[in-house]
VMD Tcl script that draws the C-alpha trace (Angstrom):
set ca {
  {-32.89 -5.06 12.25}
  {-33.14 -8.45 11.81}
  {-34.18 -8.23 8.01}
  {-32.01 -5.67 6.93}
  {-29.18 -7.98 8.30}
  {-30.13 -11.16 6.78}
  {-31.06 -8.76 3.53}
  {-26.93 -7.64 3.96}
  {-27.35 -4.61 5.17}
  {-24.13 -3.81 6.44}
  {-24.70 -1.46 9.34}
  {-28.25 -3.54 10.89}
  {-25.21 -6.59 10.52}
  {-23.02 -5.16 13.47}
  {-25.78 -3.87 15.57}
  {-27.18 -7.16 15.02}
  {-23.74 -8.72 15.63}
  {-23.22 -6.32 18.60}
  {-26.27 -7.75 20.40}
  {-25.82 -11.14 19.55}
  {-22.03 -11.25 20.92}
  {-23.75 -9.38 24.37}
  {-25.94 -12.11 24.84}
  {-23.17 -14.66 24.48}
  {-23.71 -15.49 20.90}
  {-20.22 -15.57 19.93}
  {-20.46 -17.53 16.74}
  {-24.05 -15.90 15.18}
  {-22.18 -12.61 16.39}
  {-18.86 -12.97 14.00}
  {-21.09 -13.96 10.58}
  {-22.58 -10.81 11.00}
  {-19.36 -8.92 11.66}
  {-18.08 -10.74 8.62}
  {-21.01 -10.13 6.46}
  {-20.26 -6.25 7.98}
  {-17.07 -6.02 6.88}
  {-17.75 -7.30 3.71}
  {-19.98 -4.51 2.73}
  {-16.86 -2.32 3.91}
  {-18.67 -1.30 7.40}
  {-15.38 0.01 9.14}
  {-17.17 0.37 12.83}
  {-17.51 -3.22 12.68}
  {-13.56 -3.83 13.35}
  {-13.74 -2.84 16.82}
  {-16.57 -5.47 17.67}
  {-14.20 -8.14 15.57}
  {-11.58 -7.44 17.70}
  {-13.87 -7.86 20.90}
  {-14.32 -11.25 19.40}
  {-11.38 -12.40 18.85}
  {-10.25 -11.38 22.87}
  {-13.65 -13.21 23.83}
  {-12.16 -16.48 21.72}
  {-8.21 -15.89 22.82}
  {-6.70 -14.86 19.95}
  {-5.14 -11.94 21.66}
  {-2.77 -11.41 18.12}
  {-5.39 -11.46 15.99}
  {-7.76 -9.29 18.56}
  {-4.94 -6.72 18.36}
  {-5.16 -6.50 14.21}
  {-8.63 -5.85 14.42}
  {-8.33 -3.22 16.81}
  {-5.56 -1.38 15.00}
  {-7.49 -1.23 12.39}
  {-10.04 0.26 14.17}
  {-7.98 3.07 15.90}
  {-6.07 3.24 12.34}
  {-9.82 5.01 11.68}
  {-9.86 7.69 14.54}
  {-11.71 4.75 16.97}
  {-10.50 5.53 20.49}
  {-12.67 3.36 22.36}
  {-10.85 0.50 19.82}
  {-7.35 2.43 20.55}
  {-7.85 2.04 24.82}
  {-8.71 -1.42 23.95}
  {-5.36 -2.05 21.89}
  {-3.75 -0.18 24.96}
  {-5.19 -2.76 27.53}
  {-3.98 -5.87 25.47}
  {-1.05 -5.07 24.19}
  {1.41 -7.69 25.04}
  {-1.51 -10.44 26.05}
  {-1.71 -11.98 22.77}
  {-1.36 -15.27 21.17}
  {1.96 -16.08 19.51}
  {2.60 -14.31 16.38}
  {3.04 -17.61 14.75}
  {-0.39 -18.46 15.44}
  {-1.83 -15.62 14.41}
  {0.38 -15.90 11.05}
  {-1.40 -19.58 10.22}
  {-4.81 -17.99 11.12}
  {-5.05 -15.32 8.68}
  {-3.30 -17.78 5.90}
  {-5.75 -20.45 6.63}
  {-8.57 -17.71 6.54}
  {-7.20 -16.54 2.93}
  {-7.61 -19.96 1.90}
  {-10.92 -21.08 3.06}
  {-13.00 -18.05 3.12}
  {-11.02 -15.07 1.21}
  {-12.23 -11.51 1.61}
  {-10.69 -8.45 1.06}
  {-9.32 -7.61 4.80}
  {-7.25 -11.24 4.68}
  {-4.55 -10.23 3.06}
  {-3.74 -6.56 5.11}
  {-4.31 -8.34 8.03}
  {-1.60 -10.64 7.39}
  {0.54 -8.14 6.29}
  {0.34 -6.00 9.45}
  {0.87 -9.46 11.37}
  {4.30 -9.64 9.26}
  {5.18 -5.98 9.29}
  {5.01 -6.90 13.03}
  {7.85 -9.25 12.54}
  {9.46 -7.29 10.87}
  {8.84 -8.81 7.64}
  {8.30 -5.42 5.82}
  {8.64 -6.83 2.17}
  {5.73 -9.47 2.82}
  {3.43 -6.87 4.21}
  {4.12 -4.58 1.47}
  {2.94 -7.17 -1.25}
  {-0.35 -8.62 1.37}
  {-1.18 -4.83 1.55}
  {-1.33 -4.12 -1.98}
  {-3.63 -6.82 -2.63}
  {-5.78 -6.23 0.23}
  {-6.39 -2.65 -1.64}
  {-6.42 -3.95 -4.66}
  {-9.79 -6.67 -2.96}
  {-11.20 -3.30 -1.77}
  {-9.47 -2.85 1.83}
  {-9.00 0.92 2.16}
  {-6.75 0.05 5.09}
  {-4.59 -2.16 3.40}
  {-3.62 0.96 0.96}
  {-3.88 3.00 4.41}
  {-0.70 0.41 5.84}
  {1.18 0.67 2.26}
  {1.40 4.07 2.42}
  {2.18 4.04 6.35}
  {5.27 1.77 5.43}
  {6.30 3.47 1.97}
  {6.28 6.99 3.89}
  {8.67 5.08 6.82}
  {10.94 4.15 4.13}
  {10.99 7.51 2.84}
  {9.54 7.44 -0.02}
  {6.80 9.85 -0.05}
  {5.93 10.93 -3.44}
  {4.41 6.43 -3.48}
  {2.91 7.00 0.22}
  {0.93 9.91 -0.80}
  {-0.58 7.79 -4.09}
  {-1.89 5.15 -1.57}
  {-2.47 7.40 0.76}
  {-5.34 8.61 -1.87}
  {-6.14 5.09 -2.82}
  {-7.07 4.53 0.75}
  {-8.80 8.04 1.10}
  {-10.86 6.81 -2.45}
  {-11.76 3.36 -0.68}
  {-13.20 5.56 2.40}
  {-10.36 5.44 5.17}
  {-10.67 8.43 7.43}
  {-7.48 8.60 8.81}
  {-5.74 8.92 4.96}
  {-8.22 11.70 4.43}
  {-6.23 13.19 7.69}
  {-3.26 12.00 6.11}
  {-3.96 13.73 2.77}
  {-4.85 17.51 4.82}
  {-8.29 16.33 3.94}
  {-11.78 16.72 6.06}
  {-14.34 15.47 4.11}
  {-14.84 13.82 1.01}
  {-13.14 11.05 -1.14}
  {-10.61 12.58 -3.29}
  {-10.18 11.35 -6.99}
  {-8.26 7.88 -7.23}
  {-4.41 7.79 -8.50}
  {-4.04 5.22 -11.06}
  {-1.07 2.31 -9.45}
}
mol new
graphics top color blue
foreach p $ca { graphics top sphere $p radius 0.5 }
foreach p [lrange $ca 0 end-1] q [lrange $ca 1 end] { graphics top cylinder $p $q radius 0.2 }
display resetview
C-alpha cells in the first residue's frame, strides 16, 4: 500500500492515511488525505474531517464532513450530527481556507470557503468560490452552486451544475439529476 501511495495512488493514499492517523500520525496522515483528494478520492473527506476534530478546528472539521454526507456518507453525516455547534469560530475557519488558497491551492479551497461563507450568510461570495472550485475540478463545488441557485429559484442554472457536478463524479447530483449510475454528458457554462 505503501508504494501505490507514494506512487499517488489515490485510494492506497487514504487507507494509508487512515492507518497512519490510527496510530497517531496526525501530520503523515493529512499529506496522504491531501494527495487523496487531489486525485479526486471523495471517501477521503470523511477521514479529513476526522482530522481536523483531532487538531480543533471544529469549523473546518464540519466542511469536510458535509462534504462527505453531501456524497450519501452517513457515517460522515452522524459525525456532522455529533459536532455541530462545537466548532471553531467561523472567522477562523474563514482565514484558514484563505491562507490555504494561498499557500498550497487545490481544487477543494475555494468550495470550501464558499460553504464557510454561505454559512454566514454571504451567499454572493460562495456563489463565485463555488464556481471556481468546479471550474479546478471540485464536483462538489458545482454540487453547492447548484444547491444555492435551486434555493434562489432558479432552476433551469441549478440543473446545468447540477450536471457539471454529476460529469465531475458527485453522487448525490446524479440523485439530484433522477440519475443512478453513470456520468451524464457535461453542459457547456
Amino acid at each position: 500500500m505503501g508504494k501505490a501511495a507514494k506512487a499517488g495512488d489515490a485510494e492506497a493514499s487514504h487507507q494509508l492515511g487512515d492507518l497512519l492517523l490510527g496510530r497517531g500520525d496526525i501530520e503523515e496522515a493529512s499529506d496522504l488525505y491531501v494527495t487523496a483528494e487531489s486525485h479526486g478520492h471523495a471517501p477521503a473527506a470523511r477521514s479529513v474531517g476526522v482530522h481536523h476534530l483531532l487538531q480543533g478546528e471544529g469549523e473546518a472539521a464540519q466542511v469536510f464532513l458535509s462534504r462527505a454526507a453531501d456524497t450519501g456518507d452517513e457515517r460522515a453525516a452522524a459525525l456532522l450530527h455529533m459536532i455541530t455547534g462545537k466548532a471553531q469560530t467561523v472567522a477562523e475557519a474563514e482565514a484558514s481556507f484563505e491562507e490555504a488558497m494561498e499557500t498550497t491551492p487545490y481544487p477543494w479551497d475555494h468550495t470550501n470557503l464558499g460553504v464557510v461563507l454561505e454559512k454566514q450568510g454571504r451567499e454572493s461570495e460562495a456563489l463565485r468560490h463555488y464556481e471556481q472550485g468546479s471550474k479546478r475540478g471540485d464536483a462538489h463545488g458545482a454540487y453547492r452552486l447548484a444547491l444555492l441557485l435551486e434555493a434562489d429559484g432558479d432552476a433551469d442554472r441549478a440543473k446545468a451544475w447540477y450536471r457539471k457536478a454529476a460529469a465531475l463524479g458527485h453522487p448525490a447530483a446524479l440523485k439530484a439529476l433522477g440519475e443512478t449510475s453513470g456520468k451524464p454528458d457535461t453542459v457547456k457554462e
